[in-house]
C-alpha positions as CSV (number, residue, x, y, z in Angstrom):
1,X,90.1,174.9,76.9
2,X,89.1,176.0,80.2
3,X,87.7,179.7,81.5
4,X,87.5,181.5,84.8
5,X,85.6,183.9,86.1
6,X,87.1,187.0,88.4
7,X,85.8,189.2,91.0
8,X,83.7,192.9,89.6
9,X,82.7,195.2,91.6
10,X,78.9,195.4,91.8
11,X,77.1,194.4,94.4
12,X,76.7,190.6,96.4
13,X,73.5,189.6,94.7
14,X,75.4,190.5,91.2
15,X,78.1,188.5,92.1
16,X,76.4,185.5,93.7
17,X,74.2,185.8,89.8
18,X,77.2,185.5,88.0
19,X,79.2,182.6,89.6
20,X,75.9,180.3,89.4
21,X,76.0,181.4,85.6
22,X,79.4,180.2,85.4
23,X,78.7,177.1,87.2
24,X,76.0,176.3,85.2
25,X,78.1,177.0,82.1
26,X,81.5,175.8,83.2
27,X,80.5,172.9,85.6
28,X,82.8,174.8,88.6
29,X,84.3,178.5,88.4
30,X,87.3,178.6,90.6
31,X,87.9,181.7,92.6
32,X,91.9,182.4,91.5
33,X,94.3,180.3,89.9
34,X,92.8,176.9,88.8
35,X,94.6,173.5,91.2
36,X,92.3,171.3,89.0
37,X,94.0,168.6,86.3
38,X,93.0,169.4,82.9
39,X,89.3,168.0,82.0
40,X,90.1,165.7,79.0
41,X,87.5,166.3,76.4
42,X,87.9,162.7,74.7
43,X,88.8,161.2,77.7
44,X,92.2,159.9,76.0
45,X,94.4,162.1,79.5
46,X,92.1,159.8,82.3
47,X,93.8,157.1,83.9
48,X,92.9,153.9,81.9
49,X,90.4,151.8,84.2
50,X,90.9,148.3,84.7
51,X,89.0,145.7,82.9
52,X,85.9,143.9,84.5
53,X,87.7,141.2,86.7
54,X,87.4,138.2,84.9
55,X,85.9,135.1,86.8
56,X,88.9,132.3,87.1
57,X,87.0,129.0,85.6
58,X,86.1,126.5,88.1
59,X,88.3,123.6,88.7
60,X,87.4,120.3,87.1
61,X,86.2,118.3,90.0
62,X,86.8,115.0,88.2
63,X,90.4,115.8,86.1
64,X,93.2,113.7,87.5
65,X,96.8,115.0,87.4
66,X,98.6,114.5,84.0
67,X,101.3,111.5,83.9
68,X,104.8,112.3,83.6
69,X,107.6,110.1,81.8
70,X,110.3,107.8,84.1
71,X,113.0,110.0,84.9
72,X,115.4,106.7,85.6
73,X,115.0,104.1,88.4
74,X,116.1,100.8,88.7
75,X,118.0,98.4,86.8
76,X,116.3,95.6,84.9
77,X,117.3,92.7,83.7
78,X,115.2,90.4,81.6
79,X,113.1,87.6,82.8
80,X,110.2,87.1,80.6
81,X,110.0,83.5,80.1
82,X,110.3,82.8,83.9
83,X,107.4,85.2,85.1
84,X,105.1,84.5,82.5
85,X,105.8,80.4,83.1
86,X,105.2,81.4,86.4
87,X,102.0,82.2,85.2
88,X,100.7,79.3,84.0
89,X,102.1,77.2,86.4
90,X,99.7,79.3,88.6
91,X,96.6,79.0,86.3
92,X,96.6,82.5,85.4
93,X,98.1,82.8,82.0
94,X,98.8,85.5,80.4
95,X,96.3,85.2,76.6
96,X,99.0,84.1,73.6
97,X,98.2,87.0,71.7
98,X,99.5,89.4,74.0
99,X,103.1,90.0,73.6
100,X,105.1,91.5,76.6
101,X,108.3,92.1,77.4
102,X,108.9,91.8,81.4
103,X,112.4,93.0,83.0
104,X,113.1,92.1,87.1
105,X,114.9,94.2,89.7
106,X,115.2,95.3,92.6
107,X,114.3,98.7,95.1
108,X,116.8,99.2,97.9
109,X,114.8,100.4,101.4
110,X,115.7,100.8,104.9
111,X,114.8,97.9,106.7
112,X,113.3,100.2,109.5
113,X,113.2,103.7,109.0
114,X,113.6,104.7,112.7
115,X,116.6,102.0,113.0
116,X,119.3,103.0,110.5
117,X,121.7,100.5,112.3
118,X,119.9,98.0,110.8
119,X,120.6,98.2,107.8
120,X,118.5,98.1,104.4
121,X,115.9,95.4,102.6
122,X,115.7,94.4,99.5
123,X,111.9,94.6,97.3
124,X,111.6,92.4,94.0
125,X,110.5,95.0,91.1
126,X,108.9,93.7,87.5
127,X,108.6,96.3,84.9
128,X,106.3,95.3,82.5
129,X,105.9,96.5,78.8
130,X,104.8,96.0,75.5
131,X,108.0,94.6,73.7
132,X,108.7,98.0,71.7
133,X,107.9,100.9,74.5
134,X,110.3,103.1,75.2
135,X,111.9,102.8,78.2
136,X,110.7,106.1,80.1
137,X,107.2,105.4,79.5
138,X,104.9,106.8,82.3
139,X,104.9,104.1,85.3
140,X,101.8,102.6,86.8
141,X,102.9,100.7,89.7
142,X,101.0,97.7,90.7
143,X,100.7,96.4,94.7
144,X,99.0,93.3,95.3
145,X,97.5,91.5,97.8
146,X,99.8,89.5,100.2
147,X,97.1,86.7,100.2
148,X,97.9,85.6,96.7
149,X,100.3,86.0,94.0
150,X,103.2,89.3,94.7
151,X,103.3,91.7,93.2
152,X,105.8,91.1,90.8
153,X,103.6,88.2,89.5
154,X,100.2,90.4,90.0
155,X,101.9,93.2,87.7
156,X,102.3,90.5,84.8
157,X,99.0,89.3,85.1
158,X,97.6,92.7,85.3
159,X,99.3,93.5,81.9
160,X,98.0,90.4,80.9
161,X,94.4,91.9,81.1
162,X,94.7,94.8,80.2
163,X,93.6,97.2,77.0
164,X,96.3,97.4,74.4
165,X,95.4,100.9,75.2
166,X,96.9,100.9,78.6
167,X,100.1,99.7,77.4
168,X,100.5,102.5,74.6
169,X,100.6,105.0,77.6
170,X,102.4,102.9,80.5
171,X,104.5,100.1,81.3
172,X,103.3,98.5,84.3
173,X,105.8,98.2,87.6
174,X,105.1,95.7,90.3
175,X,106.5,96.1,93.8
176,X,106.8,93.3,96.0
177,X,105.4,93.6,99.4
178,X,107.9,93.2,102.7
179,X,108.0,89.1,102.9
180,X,107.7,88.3,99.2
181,X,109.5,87.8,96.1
182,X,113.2,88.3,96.5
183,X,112.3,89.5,100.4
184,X,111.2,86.1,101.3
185,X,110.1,85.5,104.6
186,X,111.1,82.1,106.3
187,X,111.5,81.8,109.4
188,X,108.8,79.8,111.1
189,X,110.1,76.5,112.5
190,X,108.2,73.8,110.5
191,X,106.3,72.3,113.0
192,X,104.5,75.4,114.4
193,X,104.0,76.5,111.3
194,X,102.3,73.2,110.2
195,X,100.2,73.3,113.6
196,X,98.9,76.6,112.7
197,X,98.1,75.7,109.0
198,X,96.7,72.2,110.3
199,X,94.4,73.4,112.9
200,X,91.0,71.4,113.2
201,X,88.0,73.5,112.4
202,X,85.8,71.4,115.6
203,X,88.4,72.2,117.8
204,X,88.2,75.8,119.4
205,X,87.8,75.3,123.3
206,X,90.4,76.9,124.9
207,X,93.2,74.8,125.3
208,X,93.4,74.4,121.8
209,X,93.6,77.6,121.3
210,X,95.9,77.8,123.7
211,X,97.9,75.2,122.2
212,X,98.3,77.5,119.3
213,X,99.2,80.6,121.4
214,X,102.1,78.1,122.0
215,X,103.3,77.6,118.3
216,X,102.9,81.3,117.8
217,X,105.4,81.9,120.2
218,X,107.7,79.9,119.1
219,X,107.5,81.8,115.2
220,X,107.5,84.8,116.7
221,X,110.9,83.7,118.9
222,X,112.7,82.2,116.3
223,X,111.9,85.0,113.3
224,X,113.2,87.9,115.8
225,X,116.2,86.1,116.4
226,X,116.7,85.4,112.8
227,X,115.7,89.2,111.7
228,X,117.7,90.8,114.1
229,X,114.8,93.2,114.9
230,X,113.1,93.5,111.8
231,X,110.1,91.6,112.4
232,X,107.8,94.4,112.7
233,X,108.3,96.0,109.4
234,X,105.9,93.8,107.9
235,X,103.2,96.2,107.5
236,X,101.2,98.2,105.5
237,X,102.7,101.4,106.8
238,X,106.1,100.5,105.7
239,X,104.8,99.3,102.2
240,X,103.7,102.7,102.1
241,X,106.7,104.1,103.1
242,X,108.2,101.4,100.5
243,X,106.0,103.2,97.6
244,X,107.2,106.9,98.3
245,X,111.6,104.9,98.0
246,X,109.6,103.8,94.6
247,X,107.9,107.3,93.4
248,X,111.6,108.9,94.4
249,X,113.5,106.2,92.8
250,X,111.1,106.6,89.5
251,X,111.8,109.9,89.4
252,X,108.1,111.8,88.6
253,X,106.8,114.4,91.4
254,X,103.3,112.2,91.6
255,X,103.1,108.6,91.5
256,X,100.3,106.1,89.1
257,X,99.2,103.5,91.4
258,X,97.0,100.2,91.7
259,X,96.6,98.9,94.6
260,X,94.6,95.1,95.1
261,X,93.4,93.9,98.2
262,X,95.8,94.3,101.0
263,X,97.6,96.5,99.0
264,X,94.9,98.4,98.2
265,X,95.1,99.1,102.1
266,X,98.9,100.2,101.4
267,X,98.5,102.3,99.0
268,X,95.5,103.9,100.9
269,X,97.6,104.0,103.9
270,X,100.5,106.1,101.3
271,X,97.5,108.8,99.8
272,X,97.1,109.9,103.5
273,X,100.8,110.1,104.0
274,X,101.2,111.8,100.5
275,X,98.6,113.6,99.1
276,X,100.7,115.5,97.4
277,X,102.8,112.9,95.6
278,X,99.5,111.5,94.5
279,X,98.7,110.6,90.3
280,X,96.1,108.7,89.2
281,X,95.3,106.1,92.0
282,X,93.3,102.7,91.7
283,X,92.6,101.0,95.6
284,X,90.7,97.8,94.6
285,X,89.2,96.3,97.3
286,X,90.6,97.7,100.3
287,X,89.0,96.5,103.5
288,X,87.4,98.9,106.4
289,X,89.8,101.0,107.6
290,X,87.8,102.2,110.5
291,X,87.7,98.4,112.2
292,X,90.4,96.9,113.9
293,X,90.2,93.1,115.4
294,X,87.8,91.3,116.1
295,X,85.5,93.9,113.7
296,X,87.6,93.5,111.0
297,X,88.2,89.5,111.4
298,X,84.5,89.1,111.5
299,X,83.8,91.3,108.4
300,X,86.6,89.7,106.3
301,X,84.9,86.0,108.1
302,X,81.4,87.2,107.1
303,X,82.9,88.2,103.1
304,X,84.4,84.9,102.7
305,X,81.6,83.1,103.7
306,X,79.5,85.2,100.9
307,X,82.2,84.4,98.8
308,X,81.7,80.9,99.4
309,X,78.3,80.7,98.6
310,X,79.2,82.4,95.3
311,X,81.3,79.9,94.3
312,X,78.4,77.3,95.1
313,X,76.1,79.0,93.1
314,X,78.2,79.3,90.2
315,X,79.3,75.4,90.3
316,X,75.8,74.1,90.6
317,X,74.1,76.2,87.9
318,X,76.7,74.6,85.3
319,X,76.0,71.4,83.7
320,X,78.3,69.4,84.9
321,X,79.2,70.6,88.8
322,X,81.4,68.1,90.9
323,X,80.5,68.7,93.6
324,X,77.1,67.8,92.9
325,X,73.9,69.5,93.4
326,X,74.6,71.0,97.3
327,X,78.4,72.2,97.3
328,X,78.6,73.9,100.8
329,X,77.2,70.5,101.5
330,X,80.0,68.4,99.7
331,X,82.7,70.1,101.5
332,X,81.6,70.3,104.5
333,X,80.7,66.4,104.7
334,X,84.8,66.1,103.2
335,X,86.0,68.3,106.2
336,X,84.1,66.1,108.8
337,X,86.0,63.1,107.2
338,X,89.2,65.2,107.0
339,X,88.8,66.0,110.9
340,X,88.9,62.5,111.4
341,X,91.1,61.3,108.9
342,X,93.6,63.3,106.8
343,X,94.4,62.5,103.8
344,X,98.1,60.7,102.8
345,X,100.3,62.3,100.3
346,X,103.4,60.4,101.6
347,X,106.9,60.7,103.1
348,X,104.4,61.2,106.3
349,X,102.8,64.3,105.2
350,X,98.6,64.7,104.9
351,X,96.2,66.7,104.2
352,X,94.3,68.2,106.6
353,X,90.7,69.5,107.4
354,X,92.5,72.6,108.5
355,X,94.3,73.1,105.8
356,X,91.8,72.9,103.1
357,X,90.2,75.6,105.1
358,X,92.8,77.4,103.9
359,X,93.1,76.3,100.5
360,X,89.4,76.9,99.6
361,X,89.2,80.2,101.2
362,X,92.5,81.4,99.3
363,X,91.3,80.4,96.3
364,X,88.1,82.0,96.4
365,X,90.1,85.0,95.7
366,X,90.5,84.2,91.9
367,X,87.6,83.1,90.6
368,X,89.1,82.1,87.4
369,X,90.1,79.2,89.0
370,X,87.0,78.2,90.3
371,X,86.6,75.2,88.1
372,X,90.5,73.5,89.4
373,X,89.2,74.2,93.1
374,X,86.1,72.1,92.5
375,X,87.7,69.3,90.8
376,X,90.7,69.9,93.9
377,X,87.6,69.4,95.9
378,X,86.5,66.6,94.5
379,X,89.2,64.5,93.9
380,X,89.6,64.8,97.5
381,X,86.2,63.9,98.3
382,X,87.4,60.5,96.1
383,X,90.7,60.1,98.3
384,X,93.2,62.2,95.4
385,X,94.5,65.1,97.8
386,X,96.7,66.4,94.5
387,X,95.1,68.9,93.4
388,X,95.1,70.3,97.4
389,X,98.3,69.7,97.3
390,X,99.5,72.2,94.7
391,X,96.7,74.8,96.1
392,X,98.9,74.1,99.6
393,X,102.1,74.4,98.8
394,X,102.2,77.7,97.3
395,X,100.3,79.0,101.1
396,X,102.7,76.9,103.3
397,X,105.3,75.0,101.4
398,X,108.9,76.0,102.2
399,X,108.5,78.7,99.2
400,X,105.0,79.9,100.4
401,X,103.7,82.8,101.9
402,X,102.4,81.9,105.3
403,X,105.3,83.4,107.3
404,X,104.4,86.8,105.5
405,X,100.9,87.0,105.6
406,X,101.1,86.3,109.4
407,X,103.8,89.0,110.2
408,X,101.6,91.4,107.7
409,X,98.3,90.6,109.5
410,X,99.5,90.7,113.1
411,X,101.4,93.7,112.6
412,X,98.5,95.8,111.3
413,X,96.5,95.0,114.2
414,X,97.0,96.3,117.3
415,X,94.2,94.0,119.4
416,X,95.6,90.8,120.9
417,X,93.0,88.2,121.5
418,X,93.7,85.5,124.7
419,X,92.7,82.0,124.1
420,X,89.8,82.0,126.2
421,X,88.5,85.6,124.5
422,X,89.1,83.4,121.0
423,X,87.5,80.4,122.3
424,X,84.3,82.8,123.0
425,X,84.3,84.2,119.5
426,X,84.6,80.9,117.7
427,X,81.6,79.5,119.4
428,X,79.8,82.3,118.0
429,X,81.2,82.6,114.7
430,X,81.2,78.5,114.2
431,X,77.3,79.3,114.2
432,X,77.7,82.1,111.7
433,X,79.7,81.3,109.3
434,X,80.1,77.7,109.3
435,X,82.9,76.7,107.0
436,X,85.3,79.5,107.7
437,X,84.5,80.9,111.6
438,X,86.5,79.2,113.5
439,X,89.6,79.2,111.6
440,X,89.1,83.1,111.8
441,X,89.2,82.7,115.5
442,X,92.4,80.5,115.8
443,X,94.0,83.5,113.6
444,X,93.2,86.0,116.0
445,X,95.4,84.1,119.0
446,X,97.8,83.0,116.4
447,X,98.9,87.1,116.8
448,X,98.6,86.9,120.6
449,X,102.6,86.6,121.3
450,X,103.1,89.5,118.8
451,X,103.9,92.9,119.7
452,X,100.9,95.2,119.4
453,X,100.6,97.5,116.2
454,X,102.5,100.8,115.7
455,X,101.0,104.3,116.1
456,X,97.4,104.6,115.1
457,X,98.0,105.9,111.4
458,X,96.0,109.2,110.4
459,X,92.8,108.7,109.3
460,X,92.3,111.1,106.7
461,X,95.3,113.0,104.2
462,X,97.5,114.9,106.1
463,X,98.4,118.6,104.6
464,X,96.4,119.6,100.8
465,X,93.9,117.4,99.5
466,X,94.8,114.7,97.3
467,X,93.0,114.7,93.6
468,X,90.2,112.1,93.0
469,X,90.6,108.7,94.2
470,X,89.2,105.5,92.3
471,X,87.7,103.0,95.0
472,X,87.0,99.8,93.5
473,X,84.5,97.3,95.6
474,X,83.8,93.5,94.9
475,X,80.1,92.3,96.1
476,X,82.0,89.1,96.9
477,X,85.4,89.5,98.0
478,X,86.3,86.8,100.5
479,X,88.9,89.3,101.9
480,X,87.0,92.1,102.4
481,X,83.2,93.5,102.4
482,X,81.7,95.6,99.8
483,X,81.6,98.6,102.6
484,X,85.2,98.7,102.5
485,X,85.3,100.6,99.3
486,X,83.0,102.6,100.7
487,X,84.6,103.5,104.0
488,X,87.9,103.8,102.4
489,X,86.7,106.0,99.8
490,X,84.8,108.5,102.7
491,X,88.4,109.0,104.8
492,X,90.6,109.7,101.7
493,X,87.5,112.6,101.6
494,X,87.4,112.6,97.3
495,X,86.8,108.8,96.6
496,X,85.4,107.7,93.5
497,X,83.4,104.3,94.5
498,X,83.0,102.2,91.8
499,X,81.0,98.8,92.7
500,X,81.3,95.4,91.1
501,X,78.6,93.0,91.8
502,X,80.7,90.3,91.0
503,X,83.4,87.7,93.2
504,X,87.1,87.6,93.9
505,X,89.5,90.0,94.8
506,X,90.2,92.4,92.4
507,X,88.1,93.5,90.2
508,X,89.8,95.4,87.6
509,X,90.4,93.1,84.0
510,X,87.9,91.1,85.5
511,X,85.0,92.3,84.0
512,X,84.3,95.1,81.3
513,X,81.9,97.5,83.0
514,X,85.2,98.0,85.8
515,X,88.0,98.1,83.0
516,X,86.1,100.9,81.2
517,X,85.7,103.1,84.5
518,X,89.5,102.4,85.4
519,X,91.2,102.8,81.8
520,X,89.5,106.1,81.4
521,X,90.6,107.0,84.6
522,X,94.5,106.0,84.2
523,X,94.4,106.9,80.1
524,X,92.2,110.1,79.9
525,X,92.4,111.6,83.8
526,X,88.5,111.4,84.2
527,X,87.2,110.1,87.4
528,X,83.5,109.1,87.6
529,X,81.4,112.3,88.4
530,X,78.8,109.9,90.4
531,X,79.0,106.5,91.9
532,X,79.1,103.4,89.2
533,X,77.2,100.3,89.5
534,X,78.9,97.5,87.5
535,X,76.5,94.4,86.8
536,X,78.4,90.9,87.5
């Protein structure tokens, strides 16, 4: 209800009397006809008023994107009995109680992106599943390192490893890397490539290093003639460019990856390209990606040689260690004989002090075969090169992957070093790191004749953040320092470093600590809120 009050004629102070009464009374007396809304007296006619803004929850720091089912991809045939023979024939078999079912294909790419007129390459693929998962099970793609097995093989061996867990929720798809697998690279004429391979360890004046500026010349002549062009594709940015063909091909919006030495540096190389596209992403040991040569030669130099002394250690604290009680000293005394006598394996073939350089520091990568490297070792110290033999050919037999990992490494650099600038470093590094220094040095010239790296790739993700990273790092890694996973895990701006004091490359399924951090990770979408220490 609402009253007014009108004008009377009495005087001003009358007046002025009654409108305070009927302001105190009324709250407001209007003089004429009321403009004012109606007062509600229950307040049911006012406007309604909006609810207290609610705070939006705070994002999960540590949630990784959800995984999302294969949408198609490639074809696959079956090939289980020849990867997993493959397997053992390498010495890492996968346990007889786990049953997998493994299918090979292959990814169609451009061979160069900026050169469509030459036409596409061709990547192996191995999917990898337990025998009765369905067939659009969420991926985890596997990359490995181009210094041992493919990754075709290294996706096998992975699932090998792994928690039955990890099976239930993906099948595991390994992409070869540009050079391997059904990409084979061979193109080196023999000879140079057996020079390079066979280079002595006491020789790094400068006309031997010379000499092998030489035989890298003549590789890098005859594999642009045979690749029309193609040559400098071998590198980690077109493996990353090779993973996004996969992701598309796959079919999900984000991609599961691991990545394993080298192609830890891939897939790292992809999450800055990508962000985006990124699922839940493993990079184990991934080397500095803020050094370029000779930094990053003398870091990976300095790693091996750590390495080395791991593998010492663990053979002389068994019982029974043959290579006695010194190891370092036991080879070293069989490379001095080496250097002045190589060993015969016939049809005029030997091996070499510089080649079991190779062979030793190759190995160190995979410390579960540790114990057939000592006895290699030793039976070689007795005059049986055999068991070198089989170490070698895999590295630089006509099936081997020397040809790659020399494109790969020389195309990711972009610092050429003369022979008299390697010369310089191997005097200093032969001090340093005794067993593995100046091989390290004659790789650097090796690269000389090669063209210089590609564009400087960007150094931290371009566009929106990517989610979480796990960075894995291996005390001793012959490839790479432990500081890798740390620099790595800095420029990708959300890495999640996850240390192993333990040896090899790779240390996911190596050791329980790891596989627990990772699984929970790729299974559950939980990256580690602080940095993890895992005990060897």
């Amino acid at each position: 209800m609402r009253q007014r009050c009108g004008r009377t004629p009495v005087g001003v102070s009358l007046m002025l009397l009654v409108m305070a009464l009927c302001g105190a009374l009324l709250a407001g007396c209007a003089v004429g006809p009321s403009q004012r809304p109606p007062v509600a007296v229950r307040g049911e006619l006012l406007p309604a008023a909006p609810p207290p803004a609610a705070s939006e929850p705070a994002a999960d720091p540590d949630a990784l994107p959800g995984i999302e089912p294969v949408g198609g991809g490639p074809a696959f045939t079956d090939c289980t009995a020849d990867v997993l023979a493959g397997l053992a024939a390498a010495g890492t078999p996968v346990p007889a109680a786990r049953a997998l079912t493994v299918g090979c294909g292959q990814l169609t790419v451009p061979a160069d992106r900026s050169r469509p007129d030459l036409g596409p390459a061709r990547l192996g693929l191995t999917r990898v599943s337990a025998p009765d998962a369905p067939a659009d099970l969420p991926a985890l793609v596997v990359l490995g390192d181009t210094g041992t097995d493919g990754s075709a093989r290294a996706a096998a061996a992975l699932a090998g490893r792994m928690p039955a867990e990890m099976l239930q929720t993906y099948q595991v798809v390994g992409m070869d890397r540009r050079g391997a697998g059904e990409d084979l690279l061979d193109c080196a004429p023999t000879d140079a490539r057996a020079a390079l391979l066979d280079a002595a360890p006491d020789r790094w004046d400068t006309p031997a290093m010379s000499a092998l500026l030489e035989h890298s010349r003549s590789i890098v002549q005859d594999c642009y003639l045979l690749l029309s062009g193609t040559l400098t594709s071998y590198r980690a940015t077109s493996t990353a460019d090779d993973l996004e063909s996969l992701r598309s091909a796959l079919g999900p919006a984000r991609l599961n990856l691991v990545g394993i030495g080298d192609g830890a540096d891939a897939a790292a190389g992809w999450v800055t390209r990508h962000p985006g596209a990124v699922g839940r992403v493993v990079l184990d040991g991934p080397g500095d990606p803020t050094l370029d040569d000779p930094a990053a030669t003398e870091a990976a130099t300095a790693a091996a040689e750590s390495a080395f002394d791991a593998f010492a250690t663990a053979c002389a604290a068994g019982p029974d260690c043959p290579l006695g009680a010194d190891p370092r000293a036991t080879v070293t005394a069989l490379l001095d004989r080496l250097g002045r006598t190589a060993l015969p394996v016939g049809d005029g073939d030997a091996v070499t002090a510089g080649a079991t350089v190779r062979a030793v520091r190759s190995v160190l990568a995979q410390p579960a075969r540790w114990p057939e490297l000592q006895a290699a070792l030793a039976a070689a110290d007795g005059g049986d090169p055999a068991g070198l033999v089989r170490m070698l050919v895999p590295i630089g037999g006509p099936q081997g992957r020397f040809d790659a990992a020399l494109a790969t490494r020389c195309n990711d650099s972009r610092v050429r070093v003369t022979p008299g600038e390697a010369a310089e470093l191997a005097g200093d590094w032969v001090e340093r790191f005794p067993l593995f220094g100046t091989a390290a040095a004659q790789q650097l010239v090796s690269c000389g004749p090669w063209p210089s790296g590609g564009p400087v790739p960007p150094s931290a993700p371009q566009g929106d953040a990517p989610p979480p990273v796990l960075v894995l790092g291996t005390a001793q890694d012959p490839r790479s320092a432990q500081s890798g996973a740390d620099r790595t895990a800095e420029q990708l701006g959300d890495g999640r470093v996850v240390r192993w004091q333990g040896a090899g490359t790779g240390a996911y399924g190596h050791t329980p600590c790891v596989t627990e951090v990772v699984d929970r990770a790729l299974v559950e979408g939980r990256a580690p809120a602080e940095p993890v220490v895992c005990p060897p």
